[in-house]
N, C-alpha and C positions, 0 to 999 in steps of 0.2 A: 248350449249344453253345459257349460264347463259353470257356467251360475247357480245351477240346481246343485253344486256341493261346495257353499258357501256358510257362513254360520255352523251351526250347531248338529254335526253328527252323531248318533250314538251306537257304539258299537254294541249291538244287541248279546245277552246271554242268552244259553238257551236253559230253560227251566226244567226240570226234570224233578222225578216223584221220588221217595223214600226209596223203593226199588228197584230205580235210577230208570229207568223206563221214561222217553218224552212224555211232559207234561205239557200236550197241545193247549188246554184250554189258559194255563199260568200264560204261555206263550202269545196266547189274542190278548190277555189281559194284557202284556207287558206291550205288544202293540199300541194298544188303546191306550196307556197312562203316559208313554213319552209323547205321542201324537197330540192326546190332549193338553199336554203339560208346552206345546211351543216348540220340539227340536224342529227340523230344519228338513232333513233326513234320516235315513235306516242303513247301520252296515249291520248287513247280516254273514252268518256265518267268517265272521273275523277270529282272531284269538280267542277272545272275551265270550266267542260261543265253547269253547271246549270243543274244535273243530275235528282236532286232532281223535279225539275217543270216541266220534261218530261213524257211526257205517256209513257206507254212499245210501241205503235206504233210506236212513233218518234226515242226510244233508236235504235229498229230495223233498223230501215231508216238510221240512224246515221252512226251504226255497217257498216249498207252495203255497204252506199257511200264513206266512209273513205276507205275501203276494196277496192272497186272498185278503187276510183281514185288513190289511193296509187300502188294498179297493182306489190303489191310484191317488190317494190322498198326499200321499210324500216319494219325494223318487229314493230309488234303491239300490242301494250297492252292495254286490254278492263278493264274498271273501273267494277264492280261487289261485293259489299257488304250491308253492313245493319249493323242492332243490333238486327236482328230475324235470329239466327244462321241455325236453319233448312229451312227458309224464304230462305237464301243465299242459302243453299246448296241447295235446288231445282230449284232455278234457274240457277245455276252452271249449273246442270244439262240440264236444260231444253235450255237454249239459244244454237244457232246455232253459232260455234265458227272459221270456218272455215278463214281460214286467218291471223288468228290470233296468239300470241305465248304465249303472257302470260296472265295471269290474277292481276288489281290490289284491294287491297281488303283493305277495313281501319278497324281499330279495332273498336269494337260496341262501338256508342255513344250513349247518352242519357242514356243508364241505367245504366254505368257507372260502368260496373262490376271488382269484385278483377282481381288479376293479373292471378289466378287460370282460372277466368270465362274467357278470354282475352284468356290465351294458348288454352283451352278447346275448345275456338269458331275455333282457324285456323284449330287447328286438323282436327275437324270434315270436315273444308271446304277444307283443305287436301286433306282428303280421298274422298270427291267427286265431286275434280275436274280434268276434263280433261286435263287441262294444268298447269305451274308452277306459284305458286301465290308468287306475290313481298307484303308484306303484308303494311300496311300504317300506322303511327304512327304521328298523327296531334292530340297534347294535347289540344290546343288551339278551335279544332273543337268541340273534341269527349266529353271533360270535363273528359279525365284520361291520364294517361298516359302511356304509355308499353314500363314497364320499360326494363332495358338492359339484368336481369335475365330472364325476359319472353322471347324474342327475341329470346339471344341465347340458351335457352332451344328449342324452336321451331326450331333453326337452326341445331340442334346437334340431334336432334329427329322427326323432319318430312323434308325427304327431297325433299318433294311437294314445300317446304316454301324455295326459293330460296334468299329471299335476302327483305330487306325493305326500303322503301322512310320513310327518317327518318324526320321529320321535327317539332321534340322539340324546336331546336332553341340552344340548348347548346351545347357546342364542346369537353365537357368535357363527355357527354353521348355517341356523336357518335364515338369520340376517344376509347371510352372502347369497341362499337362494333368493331371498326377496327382491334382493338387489340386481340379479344378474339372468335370473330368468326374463325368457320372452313374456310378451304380453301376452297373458289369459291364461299361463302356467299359472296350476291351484298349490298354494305352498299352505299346507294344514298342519295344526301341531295335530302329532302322538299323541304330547300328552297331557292332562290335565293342567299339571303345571304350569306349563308353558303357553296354553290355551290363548292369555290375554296377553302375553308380551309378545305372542307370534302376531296378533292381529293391531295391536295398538303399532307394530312394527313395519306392517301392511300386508302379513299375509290374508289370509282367504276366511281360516278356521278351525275347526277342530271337529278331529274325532274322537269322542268323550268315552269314558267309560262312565264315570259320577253322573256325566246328563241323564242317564236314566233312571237314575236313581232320584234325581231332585231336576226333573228338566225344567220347570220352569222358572225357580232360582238362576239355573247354570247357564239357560237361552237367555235370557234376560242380561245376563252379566255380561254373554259374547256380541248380543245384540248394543251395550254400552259404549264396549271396545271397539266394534264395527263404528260407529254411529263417530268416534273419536274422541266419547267421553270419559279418558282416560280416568280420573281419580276419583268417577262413583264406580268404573267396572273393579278398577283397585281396591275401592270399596267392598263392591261386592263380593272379590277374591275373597278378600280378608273372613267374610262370613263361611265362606264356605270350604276353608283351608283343612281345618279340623276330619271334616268329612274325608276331602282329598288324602290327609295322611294316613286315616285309620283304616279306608278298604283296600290298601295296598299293604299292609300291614303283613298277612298270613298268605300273599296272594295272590293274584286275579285270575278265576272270578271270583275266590271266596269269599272277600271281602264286600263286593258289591251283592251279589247275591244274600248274603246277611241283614244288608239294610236292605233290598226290595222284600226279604221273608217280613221286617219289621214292618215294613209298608203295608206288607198283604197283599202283593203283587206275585210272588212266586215264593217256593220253598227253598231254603238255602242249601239245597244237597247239590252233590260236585261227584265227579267219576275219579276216582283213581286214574292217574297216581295225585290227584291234588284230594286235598281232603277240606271237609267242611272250615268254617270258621271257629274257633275256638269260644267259650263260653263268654271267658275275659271281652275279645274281642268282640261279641254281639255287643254284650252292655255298653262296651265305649262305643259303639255306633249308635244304639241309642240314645245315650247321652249325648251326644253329640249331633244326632239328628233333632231331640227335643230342643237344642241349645239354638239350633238353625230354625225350627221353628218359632221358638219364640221370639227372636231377633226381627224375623220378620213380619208377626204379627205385629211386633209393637213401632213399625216404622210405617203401616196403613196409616 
């Protein structure tokens, strides 16, 4: 199991219309160009979908059309947490999982609990859930952090808790997971950044936002680093750096969402309280995306 979320995940957006209303069909499209383009995998409804400003009606809508149009072709990972521990665990419970493989779950934000409260919450969401949880560790969202002792306690003692999207941002933390997890713990970066230096490091992978915007530049790059071929994937970073700085810029998603509108894969609209991308910022995704393309026509 724990191999099917290796390489190149991408945490899917969800597309929606000028009148912010789901834009199912942007959504098969946005299916069909990471699928065709090389990733690996599908997180769906993660951050990066604007999880948060969806009804439970739309999540379900979400769930089903990703499922559907995906047709089994990549395994899937459904976004599922909170910071209301039993809140999650009955919804674990309750949503319809079918098609799906894993579950991804962030550490409770907002209240901000010890490292004690943090082990305590996957436990429980452990024991009741259906499927294997990649657990999420974004300090920057949650306002804590989970630290490397909590992790691999969770990893050496529930082995519901498969593996985590680690995205501190420091390499000196995820090196200590690499180092000291059991065998077949998945240690993935967060973040784009850190993508190649978690894997030339020996983690697992990554789950992208930029992969779906350019997956198969970005597949390509992680599949270098997999492979050990440390300084063409370095290479490859290098090309694709520009892009990495400029769709976090105003954001996420608005930033990526701006280069898939460029792409013609979806519309760049975003629900309050985030707002679109700024004008400035389309252009230098443009530029920036023409800069990536021509880089790599001319290395054919």
């Amino acid at each position: 199991m724990n191999e099917l979320f290796t390489g190149t995940g991408v945490a899917l957006v969800t597309p929606i219309k000028e009148d912010l209303s789901l834009d199912l069909e942007a959504l098969g499209a946005l299916v069909r160009h990471v699928t065709e383009g090389g990733v690996d995998y599908l997180v769906v409804l993660g951050t990066t979908a604007e999880t948060a400003t969806l009804s439970p009606e739309e999540k379900d809508i979400i769930r089903n059309v990703v499922r559907e149009e995906n047709a089994g072709r990549l395994p899937l990972v459904i976004g599922i947490g909170g910071n209301d521990t039993l809140g999650v665990a009955r919804q674990l419970g309750s949503t319809p999982l079918e098609g799906y493989q894993a579950v991804l779950s962030v550490s409770p934000y907002y209240n901000r609990p010890t490292q004690e409260g943090i082990y305590r919450h996957f436990s429980v969401l452990a024991s009741h859930c259906p499927l294997p949880i990649l657990a999420y560790n974004v300090p920057a969202r949650t306002g804590s952090n989970m630290l490397p002792e909590t992790t691999l306690r969770l990893a050496r003692e529930c082995p519901g808790i498969i593996g985590i999207k680690e995205a501190c941002g420091e390499m000196q933390q995820i090196g200590r997971l690499i180092d000291e997890a059991p065998e077949g713990f998945l240690v993935l970066s967060g973040d784009d950044f850190t993508a190649v230096p978690t894997v030339l490091r020996g983690g697992a992978g990554v789950i992208s936002v930029l992969g779906q915007g350019v997956p198969g530049p970005f597949s390509g790059m992680m599949r270098l680093a997999a492979s050990g071929a440390s300084k063409d994937a370095q290479a490859q970073a290098g090309t694709l750096t520009l892009l990495m700085e400029s769709i976090f810029k105003e954001g996420n998603p608005a930033g990526i969402k701006a280069l898939l509108h460029r792409l013609g894969v979806c519309g760049p609209y975003v629900r309050l309280p985030l707002v679109e991308a700024s004008e400035a910022l389309a252009l230098e995704l443009a530029r920036n995306l023409d800069a990536l393309q021509a880089t790599l026509a001319a290395g054919r």
